[in-house]
C-alpha positions in Angstrom: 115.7 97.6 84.8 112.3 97.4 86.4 112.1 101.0 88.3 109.3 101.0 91.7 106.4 103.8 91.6 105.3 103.4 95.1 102.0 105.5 96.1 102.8 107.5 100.2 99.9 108.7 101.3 98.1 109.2 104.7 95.1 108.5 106.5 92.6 110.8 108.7 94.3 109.9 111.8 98.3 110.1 110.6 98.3 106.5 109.6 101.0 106.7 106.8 100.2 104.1 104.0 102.8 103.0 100.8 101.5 101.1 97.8 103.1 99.3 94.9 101.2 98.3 92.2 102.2 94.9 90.5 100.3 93.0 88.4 100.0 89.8 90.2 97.0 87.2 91.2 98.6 87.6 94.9 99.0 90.4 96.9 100.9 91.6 100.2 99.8 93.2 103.2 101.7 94.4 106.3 101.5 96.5 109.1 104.4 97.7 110.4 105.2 99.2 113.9 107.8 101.3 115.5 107.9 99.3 118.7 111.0 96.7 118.6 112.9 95.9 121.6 115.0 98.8 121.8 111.4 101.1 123.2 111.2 98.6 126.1 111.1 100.0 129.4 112.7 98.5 132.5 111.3 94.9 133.5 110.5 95.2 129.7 112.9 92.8 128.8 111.6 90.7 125.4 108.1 92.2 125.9 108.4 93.3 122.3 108.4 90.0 121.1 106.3 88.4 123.3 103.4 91.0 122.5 103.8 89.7 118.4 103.3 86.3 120.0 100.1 87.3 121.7 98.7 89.3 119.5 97.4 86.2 117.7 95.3 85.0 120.9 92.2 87.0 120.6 91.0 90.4 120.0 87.2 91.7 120.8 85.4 89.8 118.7 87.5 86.5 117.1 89.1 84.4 119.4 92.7 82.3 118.7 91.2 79.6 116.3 89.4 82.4 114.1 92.5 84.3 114.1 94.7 81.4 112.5 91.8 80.4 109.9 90.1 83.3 108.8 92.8 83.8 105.7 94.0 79.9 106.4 90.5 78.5 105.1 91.0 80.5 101.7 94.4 79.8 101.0 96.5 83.1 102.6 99.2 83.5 105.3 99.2 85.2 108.3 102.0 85.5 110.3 104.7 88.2 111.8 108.0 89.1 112.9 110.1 91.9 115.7 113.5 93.1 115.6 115.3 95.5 117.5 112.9 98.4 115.9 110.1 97.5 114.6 107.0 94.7 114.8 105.3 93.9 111.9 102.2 91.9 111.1 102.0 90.9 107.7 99.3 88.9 105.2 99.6 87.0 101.7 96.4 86.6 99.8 94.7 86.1 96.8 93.4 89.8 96.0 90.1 89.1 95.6 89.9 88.6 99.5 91.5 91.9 100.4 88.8 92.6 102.6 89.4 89.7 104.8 93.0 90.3 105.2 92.7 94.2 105.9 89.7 93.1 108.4 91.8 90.6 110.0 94.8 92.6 110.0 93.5 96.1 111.6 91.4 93.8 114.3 94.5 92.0 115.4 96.6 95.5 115.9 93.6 97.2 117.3 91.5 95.2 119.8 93.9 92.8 120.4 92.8 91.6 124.1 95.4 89.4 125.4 93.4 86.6 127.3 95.2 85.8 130.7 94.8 81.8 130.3 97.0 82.7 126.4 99.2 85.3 128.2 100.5 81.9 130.1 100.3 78.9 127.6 102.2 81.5 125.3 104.8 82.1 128.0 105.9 77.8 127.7 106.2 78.5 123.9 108.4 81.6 124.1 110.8 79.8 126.8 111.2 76.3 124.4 112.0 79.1 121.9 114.6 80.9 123.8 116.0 77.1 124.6 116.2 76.6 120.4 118.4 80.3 120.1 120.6 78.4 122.8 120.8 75.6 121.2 122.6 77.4 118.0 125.8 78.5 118.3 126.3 81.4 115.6 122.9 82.9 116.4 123.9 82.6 120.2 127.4 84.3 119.1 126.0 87.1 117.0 123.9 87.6 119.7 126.8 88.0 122.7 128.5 89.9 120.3 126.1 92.2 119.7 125.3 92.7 123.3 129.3 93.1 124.1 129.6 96.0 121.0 125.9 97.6 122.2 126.9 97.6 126.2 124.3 99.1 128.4 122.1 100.2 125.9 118.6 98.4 124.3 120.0 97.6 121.1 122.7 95.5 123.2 119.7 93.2 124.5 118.2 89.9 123.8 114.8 90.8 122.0 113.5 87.3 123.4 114.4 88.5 126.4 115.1 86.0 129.4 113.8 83.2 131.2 113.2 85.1 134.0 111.8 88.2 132.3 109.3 86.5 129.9 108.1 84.6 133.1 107.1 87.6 134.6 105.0 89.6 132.3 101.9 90.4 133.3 99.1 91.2 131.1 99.0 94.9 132.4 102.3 95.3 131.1 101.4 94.1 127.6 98.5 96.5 127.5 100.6 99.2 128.7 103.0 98.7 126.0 100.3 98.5 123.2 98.6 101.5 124.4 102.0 103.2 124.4 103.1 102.2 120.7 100.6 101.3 119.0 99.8 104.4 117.9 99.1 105.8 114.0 102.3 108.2 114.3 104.6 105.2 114.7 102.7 102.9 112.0 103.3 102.3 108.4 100.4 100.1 106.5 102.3 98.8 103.3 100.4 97.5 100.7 101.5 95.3 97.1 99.2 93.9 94.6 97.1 94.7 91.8 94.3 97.4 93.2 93.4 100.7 92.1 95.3 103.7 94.8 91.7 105.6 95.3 89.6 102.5 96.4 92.7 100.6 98.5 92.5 103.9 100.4 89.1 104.3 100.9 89.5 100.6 102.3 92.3 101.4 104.7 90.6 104.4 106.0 87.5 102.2 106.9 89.9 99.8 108.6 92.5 101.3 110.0 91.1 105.3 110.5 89.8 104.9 113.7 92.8 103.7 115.7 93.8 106.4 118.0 96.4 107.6 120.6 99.3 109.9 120.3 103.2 109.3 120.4 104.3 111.1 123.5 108.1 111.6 122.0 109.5 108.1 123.4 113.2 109.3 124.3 115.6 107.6 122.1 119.6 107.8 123.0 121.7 106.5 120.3 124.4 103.8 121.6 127.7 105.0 123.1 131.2 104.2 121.8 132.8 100.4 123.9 136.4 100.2 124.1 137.6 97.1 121.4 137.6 93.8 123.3 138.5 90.2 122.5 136.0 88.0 124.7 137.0 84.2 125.1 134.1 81.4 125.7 134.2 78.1 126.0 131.6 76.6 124.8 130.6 72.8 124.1 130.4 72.7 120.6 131.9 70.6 117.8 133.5 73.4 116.2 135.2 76.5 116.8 132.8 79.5 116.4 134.7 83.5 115.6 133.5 86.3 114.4 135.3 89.9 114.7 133.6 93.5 114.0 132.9 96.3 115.1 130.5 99.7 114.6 128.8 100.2 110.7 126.7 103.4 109.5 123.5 103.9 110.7 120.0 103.2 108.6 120.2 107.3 107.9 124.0 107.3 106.8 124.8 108.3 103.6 128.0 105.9 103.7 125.4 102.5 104.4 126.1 101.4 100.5 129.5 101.8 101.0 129.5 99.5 103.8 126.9 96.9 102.2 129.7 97.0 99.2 132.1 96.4 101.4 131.4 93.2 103.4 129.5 92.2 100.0 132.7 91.8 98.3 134.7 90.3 101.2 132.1 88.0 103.0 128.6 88.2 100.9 126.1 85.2 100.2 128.0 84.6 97.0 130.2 82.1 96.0 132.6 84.3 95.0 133.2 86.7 97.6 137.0 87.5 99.0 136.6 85.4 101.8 134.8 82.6 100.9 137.4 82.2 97.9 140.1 81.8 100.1 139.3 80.1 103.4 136.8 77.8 102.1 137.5 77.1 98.4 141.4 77.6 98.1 142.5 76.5 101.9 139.3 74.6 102.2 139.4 75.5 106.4 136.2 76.4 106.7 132.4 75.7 104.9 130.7 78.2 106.5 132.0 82.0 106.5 130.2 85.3 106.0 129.8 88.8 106.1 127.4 90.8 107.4 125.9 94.0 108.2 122.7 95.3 110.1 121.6 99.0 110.5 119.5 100.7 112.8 117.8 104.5 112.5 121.0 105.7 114.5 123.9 103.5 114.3 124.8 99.5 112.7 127.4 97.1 112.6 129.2 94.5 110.8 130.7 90.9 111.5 132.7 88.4 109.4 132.2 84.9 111.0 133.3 81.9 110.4 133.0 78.4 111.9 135.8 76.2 112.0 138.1 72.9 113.3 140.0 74.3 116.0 143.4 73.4 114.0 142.6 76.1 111.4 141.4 78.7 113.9 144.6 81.1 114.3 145.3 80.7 110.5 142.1 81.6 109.6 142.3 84.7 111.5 145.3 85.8 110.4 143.8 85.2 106.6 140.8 87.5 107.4 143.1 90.2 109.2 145.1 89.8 106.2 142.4 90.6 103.8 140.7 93.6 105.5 144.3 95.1 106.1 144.8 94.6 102.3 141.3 96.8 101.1 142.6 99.3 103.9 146.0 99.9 102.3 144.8 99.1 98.2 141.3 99.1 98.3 139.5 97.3 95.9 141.0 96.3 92.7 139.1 99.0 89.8 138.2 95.7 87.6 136.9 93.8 91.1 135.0 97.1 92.0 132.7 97.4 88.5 132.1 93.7 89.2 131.1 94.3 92.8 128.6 97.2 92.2 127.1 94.8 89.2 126.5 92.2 92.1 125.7 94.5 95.2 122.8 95.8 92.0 121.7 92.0 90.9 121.4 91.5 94.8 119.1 94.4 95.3 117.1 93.7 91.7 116.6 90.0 93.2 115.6 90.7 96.5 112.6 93.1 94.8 111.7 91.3 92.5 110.1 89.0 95.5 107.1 91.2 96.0 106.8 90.0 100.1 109.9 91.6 100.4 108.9 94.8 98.2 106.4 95.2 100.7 108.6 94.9 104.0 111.2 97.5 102.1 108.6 99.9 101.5 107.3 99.9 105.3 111.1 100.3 106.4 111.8 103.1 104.9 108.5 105.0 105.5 109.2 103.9 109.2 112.7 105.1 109.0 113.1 107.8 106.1 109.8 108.6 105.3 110.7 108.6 101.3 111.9 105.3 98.9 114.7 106.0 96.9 114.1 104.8 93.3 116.4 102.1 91.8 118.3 104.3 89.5 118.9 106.7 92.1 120.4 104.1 93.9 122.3 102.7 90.9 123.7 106.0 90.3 124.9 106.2 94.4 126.7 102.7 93.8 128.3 104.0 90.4 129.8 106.8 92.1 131.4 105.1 94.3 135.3 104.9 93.4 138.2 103.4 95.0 139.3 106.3 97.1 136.1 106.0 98.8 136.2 102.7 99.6 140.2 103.1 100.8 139.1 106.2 103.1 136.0 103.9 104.0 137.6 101.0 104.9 140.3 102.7 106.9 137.8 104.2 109.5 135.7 101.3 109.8 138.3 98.2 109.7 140.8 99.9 111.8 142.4 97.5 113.8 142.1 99.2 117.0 138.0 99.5 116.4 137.8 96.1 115.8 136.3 93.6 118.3 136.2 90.1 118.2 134.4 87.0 120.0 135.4 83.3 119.8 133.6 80.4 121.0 136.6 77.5 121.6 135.8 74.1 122.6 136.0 72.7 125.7 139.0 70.9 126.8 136.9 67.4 127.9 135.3 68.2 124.1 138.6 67.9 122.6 139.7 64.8 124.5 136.5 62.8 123.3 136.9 64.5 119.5 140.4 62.9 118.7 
């Protein structure tokens, strides 16, 4: 088992930085930001995710096209990413250009300047990207589901916003939010490659120690309780889209690894998961179905979904219902638990053994926990984990009266032209 020895430590001004050392030619770089979509203010709709869109158009002293090619012209990747919680800007280099990374890196989150004439160009590229979401009909369902379980509350929102928000942000706004998240209190710098802790932070302190500000205490709520619904649209697709869930433990829950166990073994990427087995390899009713389960600092959810010719719809449902009322009243066979915590541990192993994605683990939980767990203390919370737990588990969390479910049927004039 290859264990992680990641280095926390801080900089002058509160920056918190996490290194892991790995003995590689390429190294990883990202700076990640507590300033998702869910610490938008009113009219703030998807400005989250515009601001990672314009942070690439020009700070105080490159402008767009040096942005793009500084690392480009030797080889690296720049790029970045938001999700309901977080933005992060992120680099992939050769390590021997380090400094041009971290320089590139800390001038982008620091002096970015937002040009007006890039504020509006970027405003047509955000819309045609809304238009893509709208085009696909599971992210468009995960989506509606999401905002039906998360009603009236940011985590509930679109974080591309809308068409009519993202047309009217202004580049006040966008400085406004910088100034009032971009702060070293709500930043994580997460480093991976092959560098020596004592010089890396020297580094980081010369380029990221003299951003400033303070975190005024942004007011979080955590999500309220919606009643269970079941939510009908038709939509003009070639297939019938469904998926059914309902509320999950939180990022800071101790019960998260029972829930990743859980829809791992029913609905995970493997071939061999519960529901995969049945509906798409023994009934063959389906080629696409899935489990899945996101977390947030406060609360989470999980969905099965599945996509499928209207036909098999009701049967396919009634398989799925069958199977979660089945690990509610049995559990998990004791010979199809060991095997799941073996695979819920190869999953983990493989997912750090990519050391990009080392690198975004890290930053998430300095962001969120403020510690990383090792791997055999995490091996050791998946061992413990028998079948009463997972029966008590699954009984709160698959009850049928929590569970909520959302189907996108086709169109009657759809069917008519589809026979």
């Amino acid at each position: 088992m290859h264990e992680i020895h990641p280095n926390i430590i801080s900089l002058n001004n509160g920056i918190r930085v996490v290194f892991e050392h790995r003995d590689s030619f390429v190294a990883h770089m990202g700076v990640m930001i507590l300033s998702g979509s869910r610490f938008e203010g009113p009219g703030e709709d998807g400005l989250a995710h515009f601001v990672e869109h314009c942070i690439f158009k020009g700070t105080k002293k490159r402008n767009s096209i040096q942005i793009v090619s500084d690392l480009d012209k030797v080889g690296g990747e720049l790029n970045a990413y938001t999700n309901k919680e977080e933005l992060c800007v992120y680099a992939s280099f050769r390590r021997q250009h380090f400094d041009i990374a971290a320089d590139l890196l800390s001038d982008i989150v620091k002096n970015a300047d937002f040009p007006e004439e890039e504020i509006e160009k970027e405003k047509d590229v955000v819309l045609d990207e809304i238009l893509s979401y709208e085009d696909s009909p599971v992210d468009n369902l995960i989506e509606d589901f999401e905002a039906l379980l998360f009603k009236d509350h940011p985590l509930g929102e679109n974080i591309l916003g809308s068409k009519k928000s993202v047309k009217s942000f202004t580049r006040k706004q966008i400085l406004n939010f910088v100034h009032r998240l971009f702060v070293p209190e709500r930043m994580v710098v997460s480093v991976v490659g092959n560098f020596e802790i004592e010089a890396l932070k020297s580094q980081l302190e010369e380029y990221f120690g003299s951003i400033k500000g303070k975190d005024n205490g942004i007011n979080v709520v955590a999500p309220k309780l919606v009643k269970p619904f079941k939510v009908l649209k038709k939509n003009a697709n070639s297939q019938v889209h469904y998926v059914l869930g309902g509320i999950a433990p939180s990022y800071n829950d101790d019960e998260r690894r029972l829930m990743a166990l859980l829809i791992n073994y029913l609905g995970g990427p493997a071939s061999n998961s519960k529901l995969s087995l049945l509906i798409r390899e023994e009934k063959g009713y389906a080629y696409n179905i899935e489990g899945g389960y996101s977390s947030y600092s406060d609360s989470g959810f999980w969905t099965i979904y599945l996509g499928t010719d209207r036909k098999y719809l009701k049967e396919c449902i009634q398989l799925v219902s069958s199977e979660l009322d089945k690990v509610i009243r049995e559990g998990i066979p004791a010979d199809e638990l060991e095997q799941s915590k073996e695979q819920l541990k190869g999953h983990i192993a493989l997912s750090l053994d990519s050391n990009l994605e080392l690198m975004f683990s890290h930053a998430k939980n300095i962001l969120i926990h403020n510690e990383i767990d090792s791997i055999v203390h995490i091996h050791e919370i998946i061992d413990s984990i028998d079948g009463n737990d997972i029966k008590e588990f699954a009984a709160r969390v698959f009850d049928p009266n929590k569970v909520s479910e959302l189907t996108y049927d086709i169109p009657f004039f759809k069917r008519l032209i589809n026979r």
